[in-house]
N, C-alpha and C positions, 0 to 999 in steps of 0.2 A: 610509505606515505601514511600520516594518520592524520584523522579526519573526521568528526565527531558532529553529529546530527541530532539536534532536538528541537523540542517543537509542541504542536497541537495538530491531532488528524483527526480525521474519518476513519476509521477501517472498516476496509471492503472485504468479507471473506464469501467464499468460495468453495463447494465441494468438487470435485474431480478425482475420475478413476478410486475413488474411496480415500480420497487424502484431501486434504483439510488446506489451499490457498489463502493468502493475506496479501493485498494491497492498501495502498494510502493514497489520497488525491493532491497530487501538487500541483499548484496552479500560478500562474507571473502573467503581467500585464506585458501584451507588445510594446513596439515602439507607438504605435497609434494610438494604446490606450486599451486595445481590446481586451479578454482576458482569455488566456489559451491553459488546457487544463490536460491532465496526463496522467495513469497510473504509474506508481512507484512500488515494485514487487517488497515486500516487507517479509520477515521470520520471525516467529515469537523463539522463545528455548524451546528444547521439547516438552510437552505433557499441558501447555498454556494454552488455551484454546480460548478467543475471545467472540461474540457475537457477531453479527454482519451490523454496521451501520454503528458500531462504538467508538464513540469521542476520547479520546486520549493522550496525555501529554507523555512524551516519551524521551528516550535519547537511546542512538546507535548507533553503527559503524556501517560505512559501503563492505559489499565483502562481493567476490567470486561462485557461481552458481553456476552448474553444468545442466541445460535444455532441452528439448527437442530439434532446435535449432542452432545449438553452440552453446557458448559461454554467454552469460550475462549478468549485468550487476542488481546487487537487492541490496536494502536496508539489514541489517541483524540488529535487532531490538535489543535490546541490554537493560534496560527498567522501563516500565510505564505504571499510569495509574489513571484508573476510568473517572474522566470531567462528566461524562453521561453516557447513559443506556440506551442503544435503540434510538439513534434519531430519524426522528422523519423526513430524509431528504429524498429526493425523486432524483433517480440517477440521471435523469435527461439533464439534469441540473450542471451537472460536475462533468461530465462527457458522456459520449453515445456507448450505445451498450457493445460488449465484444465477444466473438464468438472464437472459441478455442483455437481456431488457427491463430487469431492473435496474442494469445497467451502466450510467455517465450517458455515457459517450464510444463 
C-alpha cells in the first residue's frame, strides 16, 4: 500500500531516556460538530532535530515502529520546511497532557 501525507502541523518534541520524540496534533470535527484532537507519532531522518512547538508544512509516509507495547504506526517525514518558530500554543488547547505510560514507544 502506498500512501502519502502532507500538510501543516505543530510539532510536539519530547526528550525521553536521552532520545529526542516527535509528534503532530491531528484533529477532525465529530458528527456533532465537536472537535476531537490526537497525537500522531512523527520521525524526522536522522541528525534533524526540530524545536517543540514548530509550525511546518511537510510530507510522509505511514510506516511500522516496534514499542514498549507492540508495534505501532508513525509518520516518516520525507521533506518539510518551517512556516514558524516556537509558537505559543497552550497544550490544554490541542489535548490533555500525557504521561509516559501513554506513549506507545
Amino acid at each position: 500500500m502506498r500512501v502519502a501525507i502532507e500538510g501543516t502541523a505543530i510539532v510536539w518534541a519530547n526528550e525521553y531516556n536521552g532520545k529526542r520524540y516527535y509528534s503532530v496534533s491531528v484533529g477532525s470535527k465529530d458528527q456533532e460538530g465537536n472537535w476531537m484532537n490526537a497525537r500522531q507519532p512523527v520521525r524526522f531522518k536522522s541528525g534533524i532535530k526540530v524545536s517543540n512547538k514548530t509550525e511546518i508544512e511537510f510530507k510522509a509516509f505511514p510506516t511500522v515502529a516496534k514499542g514498549k507495547d507492540g508495534n505501532f504506526v508513525l509518520w516518516q517525514i520525507t521533506e518539510f520546511k518551517e512556516t514558524a518558530e516556537q509558537i505559543d500554543v497552550p497544550v490544554e488547547q490541542h489535548y490533555s497532557a500525557l504521561t509516559n505510560d501513554d506513549i506507545p514507544f
